[in-house]
C-alpha positions, 0 to 999 in steps of 0.5 A: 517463513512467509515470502513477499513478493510485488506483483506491481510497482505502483507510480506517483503522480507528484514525488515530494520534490515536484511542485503541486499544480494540475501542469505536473499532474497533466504531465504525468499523466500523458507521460503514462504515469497512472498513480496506482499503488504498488501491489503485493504478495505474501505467501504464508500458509495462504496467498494475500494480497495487500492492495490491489492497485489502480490507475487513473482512478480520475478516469471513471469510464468502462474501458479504464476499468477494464485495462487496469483489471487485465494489467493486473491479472496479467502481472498475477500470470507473470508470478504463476498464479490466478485470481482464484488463486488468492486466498486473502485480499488486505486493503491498507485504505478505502482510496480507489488506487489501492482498492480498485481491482477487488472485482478481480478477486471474487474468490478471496476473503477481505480484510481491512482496519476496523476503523475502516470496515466501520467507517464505511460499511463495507460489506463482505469485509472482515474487520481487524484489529491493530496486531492481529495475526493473519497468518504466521509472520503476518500482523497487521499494524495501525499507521493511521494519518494518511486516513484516520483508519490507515494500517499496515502490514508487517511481514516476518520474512526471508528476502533471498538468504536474508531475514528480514521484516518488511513493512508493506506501508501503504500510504503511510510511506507514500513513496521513498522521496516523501520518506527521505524528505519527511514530508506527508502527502496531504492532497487526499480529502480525508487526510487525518492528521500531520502529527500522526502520520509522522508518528506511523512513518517513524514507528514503521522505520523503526519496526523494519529492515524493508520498507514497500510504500504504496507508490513506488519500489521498496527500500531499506529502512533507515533513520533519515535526517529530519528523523534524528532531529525530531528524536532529539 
């Protein structure tokens, strides 16, 4: 049975209660809050990788690349493993905080939505379809709304003692207080839809035991207040 682990705990520069001005954005970042996601792995009958994170994606510089290339392989080597070590990289969505270390993985097969190895023509990636198998008690699940080609990952899993399926959401849950709030972040230029990226929170809280957002720590699924009054 596939274990999951995370690598890297992605942060958020706005949680759904902040107020959205460049003031807090500017805040964060000096405080060190770098706004790349969260990173995990699956170890099934082959190593994946679900998003590779990255901070300060605004700073388009040599030095922020490499820093955040070394953060991440540091965190590899804290878990045993080298970048060589991956077999599969699966990127949830085309947005640099999440896809901005692929460099790293030079040996590792890509794989992302259809939607979105078509939408922009990503070479070397493998298109895939809404639940396709990747490996035994991993599917991939379409989430779309934060981008018209989002998806997720599902996971049969054992978390300890414990089955459990654990929902590596991507941005289709951004971070616990946009879930809890029943909120949708709509800062990306490409968001898709309000409507559809509700429908994806609702169907991956109802599919899993353990939701990992794209920013931030995992949490037990549950059915928060705004969601049992929209069922009514």
């Amino acid at each position: 049975m596939p274990k999951v682990k995370i690598l890297k705990v992605g942060t958020l520069c706005l949680e759904a209660s902040e107020l959205a001005s460049t003031f807090t954005l500017q805040l964060k970042s000096d405080l060190g809050i770098g706004g790349g996601s969260t990173v995990t792995l699956i170890e099934a009958e082959r190593r994946i990788l679900v998003d590779t994170g990255f901070d300060y994606e605004w700073l388009d510089t040599p030095s922020n690349g490499e820093r955040n290339a070394k953060d991440l392989v540091r965190a590899l080597r804290d878990h045993g493993i080298m970048p060589d070590d991956v077999d599969t990289i699966f990127i949830t969505h085309w947005h640099k905080d999440h896809f901005g270390n692929l460099e790293v993985f030079r040996k590792a097969g890509r794989l992302a939505s259809k939607g979105m190895v078509h939408r922009f023509e990503l070479e070397g990636f493998v298109g895939i379809d809404d639940q396709d198998k990747i490996a035994d008690g991993v599917k991939m699940m379409l989430t779309p709304g934060h981008t018209i080609d989002h998806a997720s990952i599902i996971v049969d899993s054992e978390v300890g003692d414990i089955k459990a399926r654990v929902a590596i959401a991507g941005d289709a849950v951004v971070s616990h207080s946009y879930f809890q709030a029943g909120r949708i972040w709509q800062y990306n230029a490409d968001f898709y839809n309000v409507e559809a990226a509700r429908e994806s929170v609702l169907r991956l809280m109802d599919v899993s035991d353990i939701i990992i957002p794209g920013h931030g720590v995992p949490f037990m699924s549950y059915k928060p207040a705004w969601a049992k009054l929209s069922s009514q």
